[in-house]
C-alpha positions, -999 to 999 in steps of 0.1 A, spaced: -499 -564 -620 -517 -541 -640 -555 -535 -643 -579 -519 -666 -613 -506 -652 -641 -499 -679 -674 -480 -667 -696 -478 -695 -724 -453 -684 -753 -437 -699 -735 -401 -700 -700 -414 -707 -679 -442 -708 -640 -442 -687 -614 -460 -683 -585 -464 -661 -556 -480 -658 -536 -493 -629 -506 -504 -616 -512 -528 -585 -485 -525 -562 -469 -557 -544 -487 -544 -511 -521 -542 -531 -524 -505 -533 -527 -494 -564 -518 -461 -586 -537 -448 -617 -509 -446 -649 -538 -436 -678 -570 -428 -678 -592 -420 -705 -629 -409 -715 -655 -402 -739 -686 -386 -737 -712 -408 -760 -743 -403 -748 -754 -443 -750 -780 -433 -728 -797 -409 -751 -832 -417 -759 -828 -452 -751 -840 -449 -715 -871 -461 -697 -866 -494 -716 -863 -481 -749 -839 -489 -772 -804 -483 -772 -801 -463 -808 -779 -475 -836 -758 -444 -838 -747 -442 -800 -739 -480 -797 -719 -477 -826 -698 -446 -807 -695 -467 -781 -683 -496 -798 -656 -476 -814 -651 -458 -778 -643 -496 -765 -624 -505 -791 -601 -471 -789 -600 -482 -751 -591 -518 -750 -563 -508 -774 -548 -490 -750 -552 -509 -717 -533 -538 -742 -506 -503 -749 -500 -509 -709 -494 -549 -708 -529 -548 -686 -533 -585 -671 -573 -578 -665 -597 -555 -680 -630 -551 -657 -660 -534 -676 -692 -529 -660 -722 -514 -676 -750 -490 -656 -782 -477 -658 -783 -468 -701 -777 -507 -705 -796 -521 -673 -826 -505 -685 -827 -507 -727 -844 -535 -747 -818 -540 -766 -791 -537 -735 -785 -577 -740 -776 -571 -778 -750 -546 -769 -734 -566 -746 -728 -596 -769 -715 -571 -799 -687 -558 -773 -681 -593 -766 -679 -603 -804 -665 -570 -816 -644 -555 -790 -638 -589 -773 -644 -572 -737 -668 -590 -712 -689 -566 -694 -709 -572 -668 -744 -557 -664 -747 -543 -621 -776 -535 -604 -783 -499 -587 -774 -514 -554 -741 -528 -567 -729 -497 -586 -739 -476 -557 -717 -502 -536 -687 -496 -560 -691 -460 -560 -696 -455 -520 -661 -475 -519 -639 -455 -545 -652 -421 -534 -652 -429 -491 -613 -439 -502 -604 -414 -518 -619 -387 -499 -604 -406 -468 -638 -408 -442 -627 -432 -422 -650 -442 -397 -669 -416 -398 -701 -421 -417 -706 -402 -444 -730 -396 -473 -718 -399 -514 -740 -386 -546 -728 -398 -575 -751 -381 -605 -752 -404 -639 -766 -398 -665 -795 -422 -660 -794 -427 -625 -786 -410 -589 -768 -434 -565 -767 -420 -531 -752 -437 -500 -745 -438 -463 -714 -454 -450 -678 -456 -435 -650 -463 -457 -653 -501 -446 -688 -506 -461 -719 -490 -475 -744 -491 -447 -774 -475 -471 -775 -471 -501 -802 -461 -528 -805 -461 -570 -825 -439 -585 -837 -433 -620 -834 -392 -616 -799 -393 -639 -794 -356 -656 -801 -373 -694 -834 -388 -682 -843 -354 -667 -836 -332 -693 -853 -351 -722 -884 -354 -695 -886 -321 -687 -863 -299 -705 -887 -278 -729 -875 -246 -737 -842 -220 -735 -837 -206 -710 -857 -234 -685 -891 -222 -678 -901 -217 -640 -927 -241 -644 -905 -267 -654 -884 -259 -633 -914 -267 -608 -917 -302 -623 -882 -315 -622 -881 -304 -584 -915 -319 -579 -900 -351 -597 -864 -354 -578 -882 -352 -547 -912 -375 -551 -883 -402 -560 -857 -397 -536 -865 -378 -507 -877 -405 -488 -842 -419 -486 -824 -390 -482 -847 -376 -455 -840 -411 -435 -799 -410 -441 -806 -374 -429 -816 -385 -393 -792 -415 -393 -765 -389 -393 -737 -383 -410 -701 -364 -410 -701 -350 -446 -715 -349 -479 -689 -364 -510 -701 -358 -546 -682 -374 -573 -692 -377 -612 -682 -357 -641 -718 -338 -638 -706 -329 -597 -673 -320 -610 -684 -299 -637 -708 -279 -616 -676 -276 -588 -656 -260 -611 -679 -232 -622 -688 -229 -586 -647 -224 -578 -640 -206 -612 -617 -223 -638 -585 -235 -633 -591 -241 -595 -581 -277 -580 -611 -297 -574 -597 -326 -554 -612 -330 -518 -625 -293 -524 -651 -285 -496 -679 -260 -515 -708 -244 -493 -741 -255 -508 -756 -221 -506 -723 -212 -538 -746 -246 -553 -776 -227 -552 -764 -196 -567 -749 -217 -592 -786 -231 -600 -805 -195 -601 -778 -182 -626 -779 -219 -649 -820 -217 -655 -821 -180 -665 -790 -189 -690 -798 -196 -729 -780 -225 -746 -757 -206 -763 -749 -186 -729 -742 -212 -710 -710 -226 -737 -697 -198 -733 -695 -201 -695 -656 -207 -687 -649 -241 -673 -675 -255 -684 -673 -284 -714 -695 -282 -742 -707 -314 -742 -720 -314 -707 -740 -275 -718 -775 -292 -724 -774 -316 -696 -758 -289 -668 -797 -269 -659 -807 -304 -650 -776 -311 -629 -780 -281 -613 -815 -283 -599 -806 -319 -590 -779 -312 -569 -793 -282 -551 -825 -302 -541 -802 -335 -529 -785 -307 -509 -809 -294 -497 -833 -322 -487 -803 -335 -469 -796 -307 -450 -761 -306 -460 -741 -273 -454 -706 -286 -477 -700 -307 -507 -663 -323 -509 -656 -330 -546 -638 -367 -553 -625 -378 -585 -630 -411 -574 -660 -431 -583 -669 -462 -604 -642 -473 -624 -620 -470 -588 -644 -489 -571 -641 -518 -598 -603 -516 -594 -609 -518 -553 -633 -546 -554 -613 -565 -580 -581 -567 -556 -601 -570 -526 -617 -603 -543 -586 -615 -555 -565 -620 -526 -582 -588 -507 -579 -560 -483 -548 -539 -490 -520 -543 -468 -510 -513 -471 -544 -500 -455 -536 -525 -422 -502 -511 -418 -516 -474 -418 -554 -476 -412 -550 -438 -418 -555 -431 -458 -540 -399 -453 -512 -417 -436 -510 -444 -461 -513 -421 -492 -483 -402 -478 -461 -436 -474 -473 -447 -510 -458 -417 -524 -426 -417 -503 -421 -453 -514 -431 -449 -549 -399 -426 -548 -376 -445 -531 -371 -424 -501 -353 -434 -475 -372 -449 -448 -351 -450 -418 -338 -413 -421 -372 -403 -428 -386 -415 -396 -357 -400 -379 -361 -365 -392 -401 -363 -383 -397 -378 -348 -371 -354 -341 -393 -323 -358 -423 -336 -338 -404 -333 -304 -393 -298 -312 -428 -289 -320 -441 -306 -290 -414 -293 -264 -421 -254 -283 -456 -259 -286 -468 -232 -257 -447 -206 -279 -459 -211 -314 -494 -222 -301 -499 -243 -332 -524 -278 -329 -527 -307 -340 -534 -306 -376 -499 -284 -379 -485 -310 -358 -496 -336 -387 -480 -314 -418 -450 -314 -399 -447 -350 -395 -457 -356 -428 -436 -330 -446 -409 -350 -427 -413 -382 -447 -419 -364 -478 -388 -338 -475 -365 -360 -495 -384 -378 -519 -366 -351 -546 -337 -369 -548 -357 -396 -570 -357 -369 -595 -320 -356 -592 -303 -345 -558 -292 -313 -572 -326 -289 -561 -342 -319 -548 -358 -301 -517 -378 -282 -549 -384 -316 -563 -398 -327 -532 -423 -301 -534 -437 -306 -567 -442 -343 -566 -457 -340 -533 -480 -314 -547 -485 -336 -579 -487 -371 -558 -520 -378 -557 -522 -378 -520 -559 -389 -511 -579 -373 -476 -564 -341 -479 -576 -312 -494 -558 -291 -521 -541 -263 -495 -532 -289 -474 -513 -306 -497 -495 -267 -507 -486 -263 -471 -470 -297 -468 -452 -291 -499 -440 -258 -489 -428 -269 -453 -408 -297 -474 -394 -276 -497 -380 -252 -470 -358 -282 -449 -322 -268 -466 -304 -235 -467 -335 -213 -484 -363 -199 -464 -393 -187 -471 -397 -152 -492 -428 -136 -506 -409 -132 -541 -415 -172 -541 -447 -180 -560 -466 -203 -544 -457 -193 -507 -464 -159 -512 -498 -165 -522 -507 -178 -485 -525 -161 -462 -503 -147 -438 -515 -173 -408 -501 -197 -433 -473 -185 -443 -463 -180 -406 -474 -217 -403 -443 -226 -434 -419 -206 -418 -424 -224 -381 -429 -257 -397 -404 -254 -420 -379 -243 -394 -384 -272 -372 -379 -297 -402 -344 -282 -410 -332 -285 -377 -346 -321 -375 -327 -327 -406 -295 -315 -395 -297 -336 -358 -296 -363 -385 -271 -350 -411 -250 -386 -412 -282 -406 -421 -270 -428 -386 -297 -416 -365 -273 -413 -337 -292 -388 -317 -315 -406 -296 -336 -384 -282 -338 -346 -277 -349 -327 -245 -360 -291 -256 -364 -263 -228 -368 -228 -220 -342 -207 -200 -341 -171 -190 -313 -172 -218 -320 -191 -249 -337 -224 -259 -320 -253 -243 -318 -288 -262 -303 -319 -249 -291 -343 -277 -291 -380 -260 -264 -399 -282 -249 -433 -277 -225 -427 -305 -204 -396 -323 -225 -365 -330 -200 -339 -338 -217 -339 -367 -253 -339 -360 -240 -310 -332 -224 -292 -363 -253 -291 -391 -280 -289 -361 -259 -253 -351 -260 -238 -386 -299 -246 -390 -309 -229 -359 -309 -191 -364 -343 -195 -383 -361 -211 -358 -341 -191 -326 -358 -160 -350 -393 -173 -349 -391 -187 -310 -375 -154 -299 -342 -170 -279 -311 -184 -290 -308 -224 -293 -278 -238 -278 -272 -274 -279 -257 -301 -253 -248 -336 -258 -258 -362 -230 -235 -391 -243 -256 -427 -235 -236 -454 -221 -234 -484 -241 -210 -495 -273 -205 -468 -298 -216 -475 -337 -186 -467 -364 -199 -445 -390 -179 -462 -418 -153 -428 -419 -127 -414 -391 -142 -398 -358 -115 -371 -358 -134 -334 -363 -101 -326 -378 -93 -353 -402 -90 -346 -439 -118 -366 -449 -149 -351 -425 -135 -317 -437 -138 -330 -475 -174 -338 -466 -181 -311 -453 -163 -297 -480 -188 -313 -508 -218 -310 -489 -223 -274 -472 -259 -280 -464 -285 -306 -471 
C-alpha cells in the first residue's frame, strides 16, 4: 500500500510519499515541498490573501499529481495554524476540495503537536525515555513531553517565526530593542509550559522543522548531515548574536542557508535560543521527521494499527536496522549466525580490547548488515554494504554511528582498513582503532560460517600463555568453517597480540549433509574453493 501525507502549513506546504510495508512499517519513496508563505499576512484571523492561496492551490495541484505518479491508495492532508486561524480558512478548504479534489482536514494545536511528538520521538528513537520536541511553524510553536508511545504534554502556541517577524520585525539589521520585545513576547506565551515540562524531567531536547533544520545547518556548516545531530545550545546562541547584527542582504549570502527562509531566520533564531534556554536544555538533536510522518504513523496505526514490526523489535534502532536488511533481501539465517558468533568473540576478548557496550551494538549490527551488498551485485558487495547502510535511513542513530557501522561492514572480506580509504581515514584515531577491532571480529565470524549451514554451534574463546584458544562446538562437518576461519585470523591475532589457533569439539548427535561431498580432497570443494577465495 502506498500513502501520500500532505501538511499544508503556514510557512510551507510537504508532501510525502510512502510505501507501507506488509508488517506496517513504512519507507518514504518521494517527498516534496514548497515554500508559499499561505500564512503571510493572513494571521490573527485575518484573511488568507488571494495571491498565496492561489500558490498553494497550484502547489496542491503539482502535489496530488504526483502522489497519483506513485499509484498512492490514500492521500492524508491536514492543514495548521495559517488555515485554523484565517477568516477565510473555510473557503480555502472547499476550493482544494473542488479544485484539487483533496480533502483536508483542519487539526487543532493539540492534535498537530500530537502528530508531531509521534513522527519526531520515532524517528529520533526515545524510547521510554521522556523527552521534550519543538517543532517551529510558521504560525505556531508546538512543544511536547513524551515517550515514543504517547505525548504526555503537549502545548500550541501562536509564537510561529512568520507571526513574529511581521509583529516585531522593524528594521535591518534587528534593533536591540526589538530584539527586547520578541523575547519579552516568546516568554510571556510559553514559558509557563516549558518551565513546568522543565521540572517534570526529561532525557533530551528534539527539534524538527525546516526553520530548526535550517538554523542546524549553519550551526554545523554546510554540507554536514543533520540527521539525529546532537548540537550544544550555547553553538545556538552564537548563532543568534551573529543573525541580529546581520543585514538582509548579509544574511543570503550566508552558506547553507536558503533564500527563502533569509527574512524569517532572525526570528527563528531568537525563538529557539530562548525555548532553549527557558528549558534548561544543554543539546538539541535535529529530526527530519515531523508532521507529515506523524499523519502517515497515525493513519496505519488507525487502520489496522501498531506496527508489527515495532512488537518484534521494540528497539527502533533495532528495528530500523532489520527494515533495511529485509528491504534488501539479506539473508536472515546467516546473518544471525555471523553476529552471534562476532558477539561471542567480542565478549570472550572483551578484557583485551576493553571496548563497551555501545561497540558491542555496532558489531552486532554491522553483522546483520555486512551482506546486504549482494542486493546490488555480489561482485564488491561488502562496499555495497556500506553505502546503503550509510544511505538506509536508519532512525535512532546519529550520523557517525551509522559511518562506523558501515565501515566495520565493509571490512568483513579480504581488505582491511587503510588511511588512503576515504571515509575511514577521516576517523579519529579511537575510531578507527574501534573499525579495525570490530571489523576483525566480523571477518572471522564470517568465515566460522563460510558454508551458509551454521554448523558451528558455539565457540569457546580463551587466553593461553601461547596464543588465543577457540573451541568450535560442531555437530556436523566444519573443515570448512575451520579453513576460512584460519585465513581470517592474522588480523585480529594482530590487534589481540597472540596467535588464534582453532579446535573442533565434534557434538554428538546426527550429522546434516551439506548438499556436496565431505571429502577435503574431492574435486568439487577444491572447485569452490577455487571460485570463491574469500567472501
Amino acid at each position: 500500500m502506498r500513502i501520500a501525507a500532505v501538511d499544508i502549513g503556514s510557512n510551507s506546504v510537504h508532501m510525502i510519499v510512502v510505501r507501507v510495508r506488509p508488517d506496517l512499517s513504512f519507507e518514504v519513496v518521494d517527498r516534496e515541498k514548497d515554500m508559499v508563505r499561505l500564512g503571510a499576512w493572513g494571521l490573527d484571523g485575518r484573511r488568507l490573501t488571494d495571491s498565496a492561496m492561489l500558490s498553494a492551490l497550484q502547489t496542491l495541484t503539482r502535489f496530488r499529481r504526483l502522489a497519483e505518479s506513485h499509484a498512492v491508495d490514500e492521500i492524508v492532508a491536514t492543514a495548521t495554524s495559517a488555515v485554523r486561524e484565517a477568516e477565510n480558512g473555510g473557503d480555502f478548504v472547499a476550493a482544494v476540495q473542488r479544485d484539487v479534489g483533496m480533502r483536508v482536514r483542519v487539526i487543532s494545536g493539540r492534535e498537530e503537536a500530537r502528530l508531531i511528538h509521534l513522527a519526531a520521538a520515532y524517528g529520533a528513537g526515545v524510547g521510554r525515555q521522556p523527552s521534550v520536541v519543538i517543532d517551529i511553524g510558521g504560525g505556531s510553536v508546538e512543544v511536547t513531553l513524551g515517550t515514543a508511545a504517547r505525548m504526555q504534554v503537549g502545548g500550541s502556541y501562536k509564537i510561529g517565526v512568520i507571526r513574529l517577524t511581521e509583529r516585531f520585525v522593524k528594521s535591518d539589521p534587528l534593533a536591540a530593542d526589538d530584539e527586547v520585545r520578541i523575547e519579552r513576547y516568546i516568554r510571556r506565551q510559553a514559558s509557563a509550559h516549558l518551565r513546568a515540562l522543565r521540572k517534570r524531567g526529561y532525557h533530551r531536547v528534539i527539534g524538527t522543522s525546516g526553520t530548526i533544520l535550517a538554523l542546524g545547518a549553519l550551526a554545523t556548516g554546510p554540507g554536514a548531515d543533520l540527521r539525529n545531530r546532537r548540537i550544544g545550545t550555547k553553538e545556538f546562541h552564537r548563532l543568534r548574536r551573529t543573525l541580529t547584527g546581520l543585514t538582509l542582504d548579509e544574511r543570503l549570502a550566508l552558506p547553507g542557508l536558503d533564500p527563502r527562509r533569509a527574512d524569517v531566520a532572525v526570528a527563528g533564531a531568537v525563538l529557539l535560543d530562548v525555548l532553549l534556554e527557558v528549558l534548561g536544555a544543554d543539546e538539541l538533536t535535529l529530526c527530519e521527521f515531523a508532521l507529515r510522518e506523524g499523519l502517515v504513523l497515525d493513519y496505519i496505526k488507525k487502520n489496522g494499527a501498531h506496527i508489527r514490526t515495532v512488537e518484534r523489535y521494540p528497539d527502533v534502532r533495532r528495528c530500523s536496522v532489520i527494515e533495511l536488511a529485509e528491504r534488501c533481501s539479506y539473508a536472515a539465517t546467516h546473518a544471525a549466525q555471523v553476529a552471534r558468533l562476532a558477539l561471542s568473540v567480542f565478549d570472550a576478548t572483551v578484557a583485551t580490547h576493553a571496548l563497551g557496550p555501545r561497540e558491542r551494538e555496532w558489531l552486532e549490527f554491522s553483522a546483520l548488515l555486512h551482506d546486504t551488498g549482494t542486493h546490488i551485485s555480489y561482485e564488491r558487495h561488502h562496499k555495497h554494504s556500506q553505502y546503503l547502510i550509510q544511505h538506509g535511513d536508519l532512525r535512532g542513530f546519529d550520523p557517525d554511528e551509522i559511518t562506523l557501522i558501515s565501515l566495520v561492514a565493509r571490512y568483513h572480506r579480504q581488505s582491511s582498513p587503510k588511511k588512503s580509504h576515504a571515509e575511514f581515514g577521516r576517523l579519529a584515531a579511537a575510531d578507527r582503532r574501534t573499525v579495525r577491532l570490530l571489523g576483525a571480529m566480523l571477518r572471522l565470524a564470517e568465515g566460522l560460517d563460510r558454508g551458509h549451514a551454521q554448523v558451528v554451534g558455539g565457540i569457546e574463546m580463551s587466553r593461553t600463555p601461547q596464543d588465543w584458544l577457540v573451541r568450535l562446538r560442531t555437530g556436523d562437518d566444519a573443515e570448512l568453517e575451520l579453513w576460512a576461519a584460519q585465513r581470517h585470523a592474522s588480523p585480529l591475532a594482530a590487534l589481540l597480540g597472540a596467535p588464534i589457533r582453532f579446535e573442533l569439539v565434534p557434538i554428538p548427535g546426527p550429522k546434516r549433509r551439506r548438499g556436496h561431498p565431505t571429502n577435503p580432497s574431492s574435486p568439487q570443494r577444491r572447485a569452490n574453493r577455487a571460485a570463491n577465495p574469500g567472501h
